[in-house]
C-alpha positions as CSV (number, residue, x, y, z in Angstrom):
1,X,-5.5,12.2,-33.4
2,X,-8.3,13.7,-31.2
3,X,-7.9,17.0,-29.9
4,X,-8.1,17.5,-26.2
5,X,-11.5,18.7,-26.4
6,X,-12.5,16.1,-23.5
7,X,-10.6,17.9,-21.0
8,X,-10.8,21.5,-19.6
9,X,-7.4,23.4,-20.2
10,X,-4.8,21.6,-18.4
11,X,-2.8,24.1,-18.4
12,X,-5.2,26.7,-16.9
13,X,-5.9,24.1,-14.1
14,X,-2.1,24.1,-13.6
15,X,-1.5,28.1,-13.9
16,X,-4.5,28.2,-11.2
17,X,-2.7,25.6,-8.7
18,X,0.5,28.0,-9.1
19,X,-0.9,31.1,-8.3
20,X,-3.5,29.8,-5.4
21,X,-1.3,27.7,-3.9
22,X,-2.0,24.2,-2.4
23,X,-2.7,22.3,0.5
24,X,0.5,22.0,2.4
25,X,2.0,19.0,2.6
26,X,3.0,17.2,5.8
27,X,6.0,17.9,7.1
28,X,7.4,14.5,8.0
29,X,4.9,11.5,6.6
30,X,5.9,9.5,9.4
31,X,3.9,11.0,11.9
32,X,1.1,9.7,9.9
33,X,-0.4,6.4,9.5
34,X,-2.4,5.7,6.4
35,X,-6.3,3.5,6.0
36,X,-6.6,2.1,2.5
37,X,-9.7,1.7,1.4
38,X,-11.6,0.7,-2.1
39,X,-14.0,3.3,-3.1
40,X,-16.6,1.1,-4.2
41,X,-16.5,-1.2,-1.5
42,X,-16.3,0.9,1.4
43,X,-19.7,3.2,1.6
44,X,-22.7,4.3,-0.1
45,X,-24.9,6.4,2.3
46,X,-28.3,6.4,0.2
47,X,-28.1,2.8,-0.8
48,X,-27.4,-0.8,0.1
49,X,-25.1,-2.6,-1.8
50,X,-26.1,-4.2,-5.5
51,X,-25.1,-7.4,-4.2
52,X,-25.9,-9.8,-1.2
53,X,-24.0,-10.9,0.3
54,X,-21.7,-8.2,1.2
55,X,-18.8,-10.6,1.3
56,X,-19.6,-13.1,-1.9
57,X,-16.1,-14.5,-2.8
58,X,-17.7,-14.8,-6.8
59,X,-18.8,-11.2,-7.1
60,X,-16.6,-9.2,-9.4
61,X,-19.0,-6.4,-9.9
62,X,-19.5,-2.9,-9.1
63,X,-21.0,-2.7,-5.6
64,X,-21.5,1.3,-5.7
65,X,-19.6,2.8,-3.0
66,X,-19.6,6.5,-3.6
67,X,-17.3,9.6,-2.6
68,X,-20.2,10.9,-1.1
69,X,-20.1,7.5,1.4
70,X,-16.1,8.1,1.8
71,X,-16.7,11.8,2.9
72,X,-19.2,11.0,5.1
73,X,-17.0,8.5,7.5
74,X,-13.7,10.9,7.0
75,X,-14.8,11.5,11.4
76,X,-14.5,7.7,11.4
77,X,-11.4,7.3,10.3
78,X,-9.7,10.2,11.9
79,X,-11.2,9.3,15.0
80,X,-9.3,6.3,14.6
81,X,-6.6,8.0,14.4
82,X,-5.6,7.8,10.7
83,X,-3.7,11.1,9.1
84,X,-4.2,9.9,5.5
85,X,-6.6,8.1,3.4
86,X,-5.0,5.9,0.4
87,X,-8.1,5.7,-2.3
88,X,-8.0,2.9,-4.7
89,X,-7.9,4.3,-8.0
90,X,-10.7,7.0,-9.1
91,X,-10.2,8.0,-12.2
92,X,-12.1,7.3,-15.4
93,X,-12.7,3.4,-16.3
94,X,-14.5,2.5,-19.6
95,X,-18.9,2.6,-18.9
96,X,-19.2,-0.2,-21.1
97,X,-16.9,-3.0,-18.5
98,X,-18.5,-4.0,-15.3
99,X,-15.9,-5.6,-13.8
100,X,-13.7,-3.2,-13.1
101,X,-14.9,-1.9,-9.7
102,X,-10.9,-1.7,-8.4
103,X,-10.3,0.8,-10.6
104,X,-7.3,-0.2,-12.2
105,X,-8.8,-0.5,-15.8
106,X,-7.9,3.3,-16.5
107,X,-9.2,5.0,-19.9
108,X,-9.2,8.6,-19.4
109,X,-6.1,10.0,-17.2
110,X,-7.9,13.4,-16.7
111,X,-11.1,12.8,-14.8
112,X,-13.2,11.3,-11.8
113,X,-15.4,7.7,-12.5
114,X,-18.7,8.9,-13.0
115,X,-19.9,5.4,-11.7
116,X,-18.7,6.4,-7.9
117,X,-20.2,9.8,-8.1
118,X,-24.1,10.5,-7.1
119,X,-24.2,12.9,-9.8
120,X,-22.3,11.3,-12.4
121,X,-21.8,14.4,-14.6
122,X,-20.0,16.1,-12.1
123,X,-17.6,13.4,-11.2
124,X,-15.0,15.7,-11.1
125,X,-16.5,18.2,-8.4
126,X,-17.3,15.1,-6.2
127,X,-13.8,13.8,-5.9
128,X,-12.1,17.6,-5.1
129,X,-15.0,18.0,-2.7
130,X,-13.9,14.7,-0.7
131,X,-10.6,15.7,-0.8
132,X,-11.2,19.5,0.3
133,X,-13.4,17.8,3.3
134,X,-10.3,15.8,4.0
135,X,-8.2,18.2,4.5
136,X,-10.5,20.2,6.2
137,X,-10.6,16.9,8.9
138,X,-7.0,16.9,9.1
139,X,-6.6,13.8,6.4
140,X,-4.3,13.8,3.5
141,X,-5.3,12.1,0.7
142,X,-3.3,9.6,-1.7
143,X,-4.3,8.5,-5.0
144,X,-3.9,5.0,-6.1
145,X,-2.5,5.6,-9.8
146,X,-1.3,3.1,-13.1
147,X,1.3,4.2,-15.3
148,X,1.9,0.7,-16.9
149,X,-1.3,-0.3,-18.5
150,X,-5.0,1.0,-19.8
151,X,-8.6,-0.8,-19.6
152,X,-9.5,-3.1,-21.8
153,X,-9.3,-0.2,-25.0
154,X,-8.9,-2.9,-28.3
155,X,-9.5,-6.4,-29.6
156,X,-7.1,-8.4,-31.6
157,X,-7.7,-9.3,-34.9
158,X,-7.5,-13.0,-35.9
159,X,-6.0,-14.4,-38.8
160,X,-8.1,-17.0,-40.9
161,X,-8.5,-20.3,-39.6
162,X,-6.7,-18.9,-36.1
163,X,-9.5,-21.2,-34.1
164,X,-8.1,-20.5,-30.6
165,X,-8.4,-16.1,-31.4
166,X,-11.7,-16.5,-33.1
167,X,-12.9,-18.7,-30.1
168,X,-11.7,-15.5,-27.9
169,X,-12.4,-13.3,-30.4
170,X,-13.0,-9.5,-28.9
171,X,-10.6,-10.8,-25.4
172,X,-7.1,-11.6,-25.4
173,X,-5.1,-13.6,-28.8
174,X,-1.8,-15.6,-27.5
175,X,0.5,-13.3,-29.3
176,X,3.9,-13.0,-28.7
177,X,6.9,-10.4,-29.9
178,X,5.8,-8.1,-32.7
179,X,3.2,-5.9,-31.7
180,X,-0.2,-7.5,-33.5
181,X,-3.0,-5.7,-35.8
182,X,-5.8,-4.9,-33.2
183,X,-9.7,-3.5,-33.6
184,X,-10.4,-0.9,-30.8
185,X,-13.5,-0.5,-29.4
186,X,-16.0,1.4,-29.5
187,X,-18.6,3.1,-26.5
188,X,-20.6,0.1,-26.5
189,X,-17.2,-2.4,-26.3
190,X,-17.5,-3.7,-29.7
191,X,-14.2,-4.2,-31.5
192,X,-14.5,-2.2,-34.1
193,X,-13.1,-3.5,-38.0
194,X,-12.8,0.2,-39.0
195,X,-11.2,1.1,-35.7
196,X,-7.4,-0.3,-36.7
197,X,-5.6,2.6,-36.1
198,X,-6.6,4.7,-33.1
199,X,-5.2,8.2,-35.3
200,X,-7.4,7.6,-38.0
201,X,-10.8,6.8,-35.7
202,X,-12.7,10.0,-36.7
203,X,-15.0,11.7,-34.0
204,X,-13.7,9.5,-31.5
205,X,-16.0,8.5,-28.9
206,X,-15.6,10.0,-25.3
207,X,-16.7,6.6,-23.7
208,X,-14.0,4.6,-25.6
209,X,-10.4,4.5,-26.6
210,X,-8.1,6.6,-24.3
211,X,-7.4,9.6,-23.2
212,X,-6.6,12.5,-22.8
213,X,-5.8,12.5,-26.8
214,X,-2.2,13.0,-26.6
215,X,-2.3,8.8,-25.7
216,X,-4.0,8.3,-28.9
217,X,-1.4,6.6,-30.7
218,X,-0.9,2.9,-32.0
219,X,2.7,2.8,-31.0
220,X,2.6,3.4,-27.3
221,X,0.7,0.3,-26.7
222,X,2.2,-3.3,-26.6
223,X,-0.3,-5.0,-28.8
224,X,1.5,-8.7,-27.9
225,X,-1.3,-10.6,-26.4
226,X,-0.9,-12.5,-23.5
227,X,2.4,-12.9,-21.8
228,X,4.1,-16.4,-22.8
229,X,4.3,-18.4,-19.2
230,X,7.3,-18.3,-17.6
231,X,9.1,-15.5,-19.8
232,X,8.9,-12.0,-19.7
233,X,5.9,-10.6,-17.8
234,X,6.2,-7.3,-19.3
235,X,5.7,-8.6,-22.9
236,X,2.1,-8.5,-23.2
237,X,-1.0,-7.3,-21.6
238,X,-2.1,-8.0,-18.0
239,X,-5.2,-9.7,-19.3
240,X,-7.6,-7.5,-20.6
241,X,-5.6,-4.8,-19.4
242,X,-3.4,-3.5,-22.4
243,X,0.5,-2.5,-20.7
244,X,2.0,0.4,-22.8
245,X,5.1,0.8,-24.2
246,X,6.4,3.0,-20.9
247,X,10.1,3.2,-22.2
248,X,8.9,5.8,-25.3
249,X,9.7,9.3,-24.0
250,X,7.0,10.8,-25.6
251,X,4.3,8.9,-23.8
252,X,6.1,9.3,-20.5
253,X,6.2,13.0,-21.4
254,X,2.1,12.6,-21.8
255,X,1.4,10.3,-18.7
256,X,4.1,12.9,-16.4
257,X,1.4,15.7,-17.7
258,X,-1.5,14.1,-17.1
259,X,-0.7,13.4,-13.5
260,X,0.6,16.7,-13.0
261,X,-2.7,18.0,-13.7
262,X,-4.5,15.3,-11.3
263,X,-2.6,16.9,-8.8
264,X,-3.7,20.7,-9.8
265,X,-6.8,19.7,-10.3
266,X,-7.9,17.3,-7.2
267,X,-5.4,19.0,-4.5
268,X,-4.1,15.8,-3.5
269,X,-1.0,14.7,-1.2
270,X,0.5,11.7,-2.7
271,X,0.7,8.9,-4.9
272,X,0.7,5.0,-4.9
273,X,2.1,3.6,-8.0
274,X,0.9,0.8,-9.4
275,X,2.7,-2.0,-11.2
276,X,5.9,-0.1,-10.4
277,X,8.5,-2.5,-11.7
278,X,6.8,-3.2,-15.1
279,X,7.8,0.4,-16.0
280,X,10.8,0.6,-18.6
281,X,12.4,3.3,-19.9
282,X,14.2,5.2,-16.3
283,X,10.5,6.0,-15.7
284,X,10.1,5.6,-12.2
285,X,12.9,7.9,-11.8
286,X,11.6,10.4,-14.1
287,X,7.9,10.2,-12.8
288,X,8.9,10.4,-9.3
289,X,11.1,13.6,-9.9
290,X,8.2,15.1,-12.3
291,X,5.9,14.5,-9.1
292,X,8.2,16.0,-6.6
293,X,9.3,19.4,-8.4
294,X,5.9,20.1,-9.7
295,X,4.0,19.8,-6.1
296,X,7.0,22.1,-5.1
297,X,6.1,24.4,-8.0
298,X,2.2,24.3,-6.2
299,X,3.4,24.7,-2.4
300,X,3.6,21.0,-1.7
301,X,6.9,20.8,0.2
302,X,6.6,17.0,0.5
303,X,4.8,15.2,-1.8
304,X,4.8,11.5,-1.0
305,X,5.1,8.9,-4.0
306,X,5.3,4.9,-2.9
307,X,5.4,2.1,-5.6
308,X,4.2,-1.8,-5.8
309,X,6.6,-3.7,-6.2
310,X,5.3,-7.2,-5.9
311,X,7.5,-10.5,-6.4
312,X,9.4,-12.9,-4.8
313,X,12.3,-10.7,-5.2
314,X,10.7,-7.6,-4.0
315,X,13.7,-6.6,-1.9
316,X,16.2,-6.4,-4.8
317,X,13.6,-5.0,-7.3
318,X,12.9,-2.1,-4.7
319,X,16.6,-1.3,-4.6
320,X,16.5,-0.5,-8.2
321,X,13.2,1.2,-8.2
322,X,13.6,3.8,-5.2
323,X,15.5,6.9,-5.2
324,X,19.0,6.8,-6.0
325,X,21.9,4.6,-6.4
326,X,24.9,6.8,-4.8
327,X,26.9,6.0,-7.6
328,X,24.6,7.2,-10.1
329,X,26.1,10.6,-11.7
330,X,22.7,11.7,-11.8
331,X,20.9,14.1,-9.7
332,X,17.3,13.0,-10.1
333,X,16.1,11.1,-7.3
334,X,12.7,8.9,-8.5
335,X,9.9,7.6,-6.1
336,X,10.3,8.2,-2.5
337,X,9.7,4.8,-1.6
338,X,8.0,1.5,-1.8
339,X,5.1,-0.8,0.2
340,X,7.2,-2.5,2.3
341,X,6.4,-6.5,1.0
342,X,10.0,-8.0,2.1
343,X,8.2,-7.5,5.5
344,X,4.6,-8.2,5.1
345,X,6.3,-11.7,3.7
346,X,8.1,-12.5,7.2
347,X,5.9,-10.2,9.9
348,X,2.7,-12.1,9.2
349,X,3.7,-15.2,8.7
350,X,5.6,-14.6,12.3
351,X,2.4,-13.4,14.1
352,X,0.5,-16.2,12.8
353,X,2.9,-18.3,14.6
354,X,4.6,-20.5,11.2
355,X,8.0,-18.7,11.0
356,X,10.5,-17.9,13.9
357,X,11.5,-14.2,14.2
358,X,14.5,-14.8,13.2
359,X,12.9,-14.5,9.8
360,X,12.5,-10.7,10.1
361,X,15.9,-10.0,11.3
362,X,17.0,-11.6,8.6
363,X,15.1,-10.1,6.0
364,X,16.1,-6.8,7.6
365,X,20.2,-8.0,7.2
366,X,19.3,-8.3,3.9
367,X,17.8,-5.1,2.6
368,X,20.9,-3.3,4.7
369,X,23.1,-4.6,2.2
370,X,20.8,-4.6,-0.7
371,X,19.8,-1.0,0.0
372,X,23.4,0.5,1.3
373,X,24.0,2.8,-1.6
374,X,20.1,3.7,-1.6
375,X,19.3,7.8,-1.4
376,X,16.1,8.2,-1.1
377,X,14.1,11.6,-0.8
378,X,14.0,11.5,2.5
379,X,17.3,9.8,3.3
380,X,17.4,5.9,4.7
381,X,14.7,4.5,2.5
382,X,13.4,2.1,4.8
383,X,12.3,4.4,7.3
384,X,9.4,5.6,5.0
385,X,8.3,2.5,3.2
386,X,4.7,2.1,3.5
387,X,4.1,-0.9,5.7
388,X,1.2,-3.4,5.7
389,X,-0.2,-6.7,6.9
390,X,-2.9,-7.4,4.0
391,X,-4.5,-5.6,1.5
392,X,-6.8,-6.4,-1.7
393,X,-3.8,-8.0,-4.0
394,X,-3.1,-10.7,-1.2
395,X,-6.1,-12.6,-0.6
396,X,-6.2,-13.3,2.6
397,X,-7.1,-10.8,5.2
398,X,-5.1,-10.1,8.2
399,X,-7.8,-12.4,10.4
400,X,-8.5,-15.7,10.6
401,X,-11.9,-16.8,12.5
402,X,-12.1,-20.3,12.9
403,X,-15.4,-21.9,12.4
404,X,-15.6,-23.7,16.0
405,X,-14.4,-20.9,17.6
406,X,-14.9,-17.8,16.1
407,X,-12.4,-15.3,18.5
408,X,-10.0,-17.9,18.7
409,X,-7.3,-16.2,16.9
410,X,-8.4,-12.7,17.1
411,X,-5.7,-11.6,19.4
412,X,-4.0,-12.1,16.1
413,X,-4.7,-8.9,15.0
414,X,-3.9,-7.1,17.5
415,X,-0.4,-8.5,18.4
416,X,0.7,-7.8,14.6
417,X,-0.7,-4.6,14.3
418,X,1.1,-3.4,17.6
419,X,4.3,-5.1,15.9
420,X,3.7,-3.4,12.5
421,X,2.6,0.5,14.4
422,X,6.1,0.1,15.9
423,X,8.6,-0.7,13.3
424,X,10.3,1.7,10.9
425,X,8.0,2.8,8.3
426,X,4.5,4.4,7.8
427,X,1.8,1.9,8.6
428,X,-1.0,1.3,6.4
429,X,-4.2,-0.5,7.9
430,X,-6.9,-2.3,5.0
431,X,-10.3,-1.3,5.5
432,X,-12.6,-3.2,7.3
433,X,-9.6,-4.7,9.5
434,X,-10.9,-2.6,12.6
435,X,-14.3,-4.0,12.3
436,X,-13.5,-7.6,12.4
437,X,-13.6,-8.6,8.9
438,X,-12.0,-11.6,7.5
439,X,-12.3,-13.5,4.2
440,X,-9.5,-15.7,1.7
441,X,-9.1,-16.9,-1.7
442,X,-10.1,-14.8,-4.4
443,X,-10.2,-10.7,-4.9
444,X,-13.7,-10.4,-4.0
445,X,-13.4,-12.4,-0.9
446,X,-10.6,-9.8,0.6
447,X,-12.6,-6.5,-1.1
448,X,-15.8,-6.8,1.0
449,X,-19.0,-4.1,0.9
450,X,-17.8,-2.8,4.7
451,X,-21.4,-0.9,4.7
452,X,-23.1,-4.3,3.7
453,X,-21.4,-5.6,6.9
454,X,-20.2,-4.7,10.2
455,X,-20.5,-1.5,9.3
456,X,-18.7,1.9,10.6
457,X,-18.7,0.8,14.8
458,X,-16.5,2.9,17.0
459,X,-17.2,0.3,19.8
460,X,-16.1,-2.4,17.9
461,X,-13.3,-4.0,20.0
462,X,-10.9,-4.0,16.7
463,X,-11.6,-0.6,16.5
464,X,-11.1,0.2,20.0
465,X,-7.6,-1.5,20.0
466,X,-5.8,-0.1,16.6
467,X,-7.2,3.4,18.5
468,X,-5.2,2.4,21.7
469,X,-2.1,1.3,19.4
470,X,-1.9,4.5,17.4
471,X,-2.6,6.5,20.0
472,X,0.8,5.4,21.3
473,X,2.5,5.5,18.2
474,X,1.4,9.4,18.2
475,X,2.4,10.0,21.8
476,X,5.9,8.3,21.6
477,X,8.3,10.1,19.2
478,X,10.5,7.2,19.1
479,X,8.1,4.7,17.6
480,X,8.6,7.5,14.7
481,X,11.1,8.5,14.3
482,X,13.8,6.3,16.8
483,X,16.9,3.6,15.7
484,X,16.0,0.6,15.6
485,X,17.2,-2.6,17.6
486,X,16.2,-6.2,17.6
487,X,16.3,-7.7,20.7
488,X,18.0,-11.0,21.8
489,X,16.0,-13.0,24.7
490,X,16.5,-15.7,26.7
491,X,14.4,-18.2,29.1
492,X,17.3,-19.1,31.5
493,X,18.8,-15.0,31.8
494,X,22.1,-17.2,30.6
495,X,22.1,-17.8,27.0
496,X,20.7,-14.7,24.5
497,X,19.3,-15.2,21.4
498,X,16.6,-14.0,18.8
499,X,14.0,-16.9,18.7
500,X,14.7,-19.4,15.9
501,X,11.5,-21.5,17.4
502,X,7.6,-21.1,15.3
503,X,6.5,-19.7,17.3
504,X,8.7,-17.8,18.8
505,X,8.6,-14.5,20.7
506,X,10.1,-11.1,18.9
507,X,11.3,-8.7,20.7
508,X,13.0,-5.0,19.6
509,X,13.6,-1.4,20.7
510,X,13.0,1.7,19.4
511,X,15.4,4.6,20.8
512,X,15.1,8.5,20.0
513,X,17.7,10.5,22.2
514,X,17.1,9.3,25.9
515,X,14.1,7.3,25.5
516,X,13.6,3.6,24.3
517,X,10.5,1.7,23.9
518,X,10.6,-1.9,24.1
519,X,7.8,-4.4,22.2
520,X,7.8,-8.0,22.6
521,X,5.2,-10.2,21.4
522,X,4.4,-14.0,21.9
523,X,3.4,-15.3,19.1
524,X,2.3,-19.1,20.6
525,X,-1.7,-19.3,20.8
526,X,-1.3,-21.2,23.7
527,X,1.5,-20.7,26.1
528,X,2.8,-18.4,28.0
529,X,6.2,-16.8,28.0
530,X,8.9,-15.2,30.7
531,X,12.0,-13.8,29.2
532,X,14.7,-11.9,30.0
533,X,14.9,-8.7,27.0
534,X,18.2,-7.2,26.9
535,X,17.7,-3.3,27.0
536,X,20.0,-0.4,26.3
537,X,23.1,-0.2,28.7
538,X,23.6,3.2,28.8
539,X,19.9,4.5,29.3
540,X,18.7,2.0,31.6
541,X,19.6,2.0,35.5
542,X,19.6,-1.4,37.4
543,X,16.4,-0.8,39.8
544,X,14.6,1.3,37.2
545,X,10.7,0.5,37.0
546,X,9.1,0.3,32.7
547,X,5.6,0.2,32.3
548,X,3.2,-1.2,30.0
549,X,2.3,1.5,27.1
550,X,0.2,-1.0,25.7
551,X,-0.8,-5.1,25.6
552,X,-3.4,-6.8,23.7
553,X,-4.7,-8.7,27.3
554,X,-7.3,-7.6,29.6
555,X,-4.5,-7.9,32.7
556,X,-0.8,-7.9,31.7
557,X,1.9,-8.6,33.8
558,X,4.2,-5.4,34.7
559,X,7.9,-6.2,33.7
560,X,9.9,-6.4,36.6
561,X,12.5,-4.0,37.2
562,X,15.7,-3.3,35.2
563,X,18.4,-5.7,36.5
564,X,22.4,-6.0,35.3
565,X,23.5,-9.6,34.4
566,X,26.7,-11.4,33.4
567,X,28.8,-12.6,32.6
568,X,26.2,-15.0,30.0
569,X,26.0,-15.9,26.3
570,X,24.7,-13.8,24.1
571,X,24.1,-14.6,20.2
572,X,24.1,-11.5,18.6
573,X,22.2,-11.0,14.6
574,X,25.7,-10.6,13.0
575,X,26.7,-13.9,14.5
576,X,29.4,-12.4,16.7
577,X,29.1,-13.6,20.5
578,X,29.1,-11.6,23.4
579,X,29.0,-12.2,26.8
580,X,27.9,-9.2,28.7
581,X,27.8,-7.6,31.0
582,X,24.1,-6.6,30.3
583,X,21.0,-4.4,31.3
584,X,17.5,-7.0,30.9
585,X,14.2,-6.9,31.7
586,X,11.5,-9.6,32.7
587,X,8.8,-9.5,30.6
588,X,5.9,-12.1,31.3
589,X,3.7,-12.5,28.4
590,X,0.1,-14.3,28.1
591,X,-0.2,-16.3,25.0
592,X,-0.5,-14.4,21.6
593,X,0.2,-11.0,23.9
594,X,1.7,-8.0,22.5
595,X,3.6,-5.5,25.2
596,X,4.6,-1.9,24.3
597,X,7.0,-1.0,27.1
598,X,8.9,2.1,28.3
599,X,10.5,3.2,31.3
């Protein structure tokens, strides 16, 4: 094995972290909302894109966004009122593959791609120079970061008269179970026939294999091929990206290091985890915990981690993935929590207007009881999950634009985004959502050059709005921090009920002491709504005037004021049946309206 000559001292970098000190932490994460962006499709300030069009659904290349273009519109996203940036992942992809532009194709754990840097031999510099300017904007920074798997590092070898490998030969073989003879490559790519056993590779090239050298072992990598369809997922690679053997204690021992050191080194505030289920071996746990104590160790009080966790069973994967079970005996807590996909797989589909919002209460039911003996860092786990309407795994951005009539659905947006700003969690906008763009069907076509574009437009009316929404988000403790209440609603002011119609309108509270804010949102794109929305009892005095924080419509309708009703009907989540008496509102909503409503 390779010494760690292609690192600086890790260790120093750590000492100097302990003694200096670190950026503080903030100290609740849900006073922050976070923008995601990819670094190399979001800005280059001395060039164009490589590519035109900006938006080509078939490009899979590197478009060369920079940190350089990042630092520059840090004023544009804080102005929009972000307080964190989420960067897709930065560090070190192999030179020779040019298709891994989303960063995910990790070689070396230790250091900054060259390829988004404007001076690539001082990669490192760059990065901790767009954090520090961050920072300095009032921005924390998160790292997207892969534990699971590595670039495309080795070929497998085929056995004589094995047509279907040596038609693929130097990609992917269809091996399954035993871990397989492979060639690693070389800096150019070539699979290399000498270049069996990654120990033995003598002067092992910088641009190739994986590091930092401590990784340089045969046995911490699969080496099984492809996945056979419909078994295991985690037996194989992820295409040409080769998963590791994440339950072997020593290579969690190297990958916990390695990261610890990101942190020393680049000063920054958090991590998203990639892949998070795929890892075996307790290592979420132990990675999460690792991450915690050593940003404590630095002056980080509050080091955020989050995880992907991306199936059809999301909700009961997260429950074994975050924190805690209370009946565990043991007193490590893992990853603080997870992006929230349980809702992004019943809120959109809701504001688009093809599932009733009874499908979010009921998703919500569920994780109470999935997630009841969950400890979490924080406490109730759900209240920091990392919430979301689209990003670049989903392919299909938040908008739709419809080709005879363009703004059509564009209210869209802006009703789910005042939805998502209010429920529990920390909300995370995609880039390039608050300047219009929209695009479906492949990676490329959701991971658009935003500089090729629309561009960086404070006017934009996208822009304009998500400013409005998070301004009251930041003004309203209670969209923070408050319980949390769906509200039943009802056409007649007789008979209560969440809306089991598509669409439907939703409707819930938020309440923090002695204040409650109210959002309701009508999800039809073409009529109108006037409800009746229960409010709390106890707060809310018959007579008492709310107000529109915010709606989505040039004019909306003021709610009338507070009135007591009963005795009615009233169909309550738990499928119990009251019948009142009851404190409602009149809310009158314009088609696809969102209101944000306090007294």
């Amino acid at each position: 094995m390779a010494t760690s000559v292609w690192a600086p001292d890790a260790q120093s970098v750590i000492n100097a972290a302990k003694s200096s000190g670190a950026h503080p932490s903030p100290e609740d994460w849900r006073d922050q909302w976070i923008y995601f962006l990819m670094v190399d499709r979001f800005h280059n300030p001395a060039a164009p894109p490589v590519h035109a069009p900006f938006d080509d659904p078939d490009f899979y290349g590197f478009q060369g966004g920079k940190f350089s273009g990042v630092q520059q519109q840090l004023t544009y996203i804080r102005q929009l009122g972000a307080g964190a940036i989420w960067l897709s992942p930065v560090l070190r992809n192999f030179p020779f593959d040019p298709s891994t532009y989303h960063g995910y194709g990790i070689h070396d754990f230790l250091h900054a791609e060259p390829r988004f840097a404007d001076d690539p031999a001082r990669a490192d510099e760059e990065l901790r120079a767009l954090v520090d300017a961050a920072h300095a904007q009032g921005l924390y920074v998160i790292l997207d970061i892969v534990l699971n798997h590595t670039g495309n590092a080795f070929a497998y070898q085929c056995d004589p008269g094995d047509v279907f490998c040596q038609i693929r030969q130097g990609a992917e073989s269809s091996y399954h179970g035993m871990p397989q003879p492979v060639l690693w490559r070389d800096e150019t790519g070539a699979a290399r026939p000498d270049f069996t056993v990654i120990e033995a590779i003598p002067n092992a090239p910088r641009n190739a294999l994986v590091w930092p050298a401590e990784l340089q072992q045969n046995r911490f990598f699969r080496r099984q091929g492809d996945p056979q369809g419909g078994g295991d997922d985690t037996i194989g690679d992820f295409s040409v990206l080769k998963q590791m053997l994440t339950a072997d204690p020593d290579l969690q021992r190297v990958l916990i290091r390695a990261y610890q050191y990101v942190i020393a080194r680049f000063d920054i505030d958090g991590f998203r985890i990639d892949t998070l289920r795929y890892l075996k071996g307790d290592l979420p746990r132990l990675f999460g915990n690792a991450m915690r104590e050593f940003a404590l160790s630095i002056g980080k009080k509050n080091f955020f981690t989050f995880g992907e966790v991306f199936d059809a069973q999301a909700e009961d994967d997260i429950a074994r993935f975050i924190g805690r079970n209370t009946g565990d005996a043991s007193e490590l807590v893992g990853v603080d929590a997870a992006l929230d996909y349980p809702l992004y797989n019943s809120l959109k589909p809701i504001a688009k207007g093809f599932a009733p919002p009874s499908a979010v209460t009921t998703m919500y039911n569920h994780r109470k009881q999935v997630e009841r003996n969950v400890l979490s860092s924080h406490g109730d786990a759900t209240r920091y999950f990392v919430t979301f309407l689209d990003n670049h795994d989903v392919k299909e951005r938040l908008r739709y634009v419809d080709p005879n009539d363009p703004h059509h659905y564009d209210d869209q947006v802006t009703l789910a985004l005042g939805c998502l700003f209010s429920l529990p969690g920390i909300p995370c906008l995609y880039y390039g959502t608050e300047q219009g763009l929209h695009g479906r069907g492949s990676d490329p076509a959701v991971r658009e050059a935003l500089w090729g574009g629309p561009g960086f437009d404070p006017q934009n009316p996208f822009y304009q709005a998500i400013h409005n929404i998070a301004g009251v988000r930041a003004r309203r403790p209670a969209l923070r921090y408050g319980r949390f209440y769906f509200r039943p609603v009802s056409g007649d002011g007789q008979t209560f009920g969440i809306s089991p119609f598509s669409p439907g309108v939703l409707a819930f509270s938020r309440i923090l002491n002695d204040e409650e804010v109210l959002v309701v949102a009508n999800t039809s794109t073409d009529q109108g709504q006037s409800l009746e929305v229960i409010v709390d009892g106890q707060m809310s005095v018959p007579g008492a005037s709310w107000q529109a924080l915010y709606s989505n419509k040039l004019l909306p309708a003021q709610p009338s004021p507070v009135r007591q009703t009963g005795p009615v009907t009233v169909y309550e989540i738990d499928g119990s049946v009251g019948s009142g008496p009851l404190r409602t509102l009149r809310v009158s909503l314009q088609p696809l309206e969102v209101q944000i409503l306090a007294a």
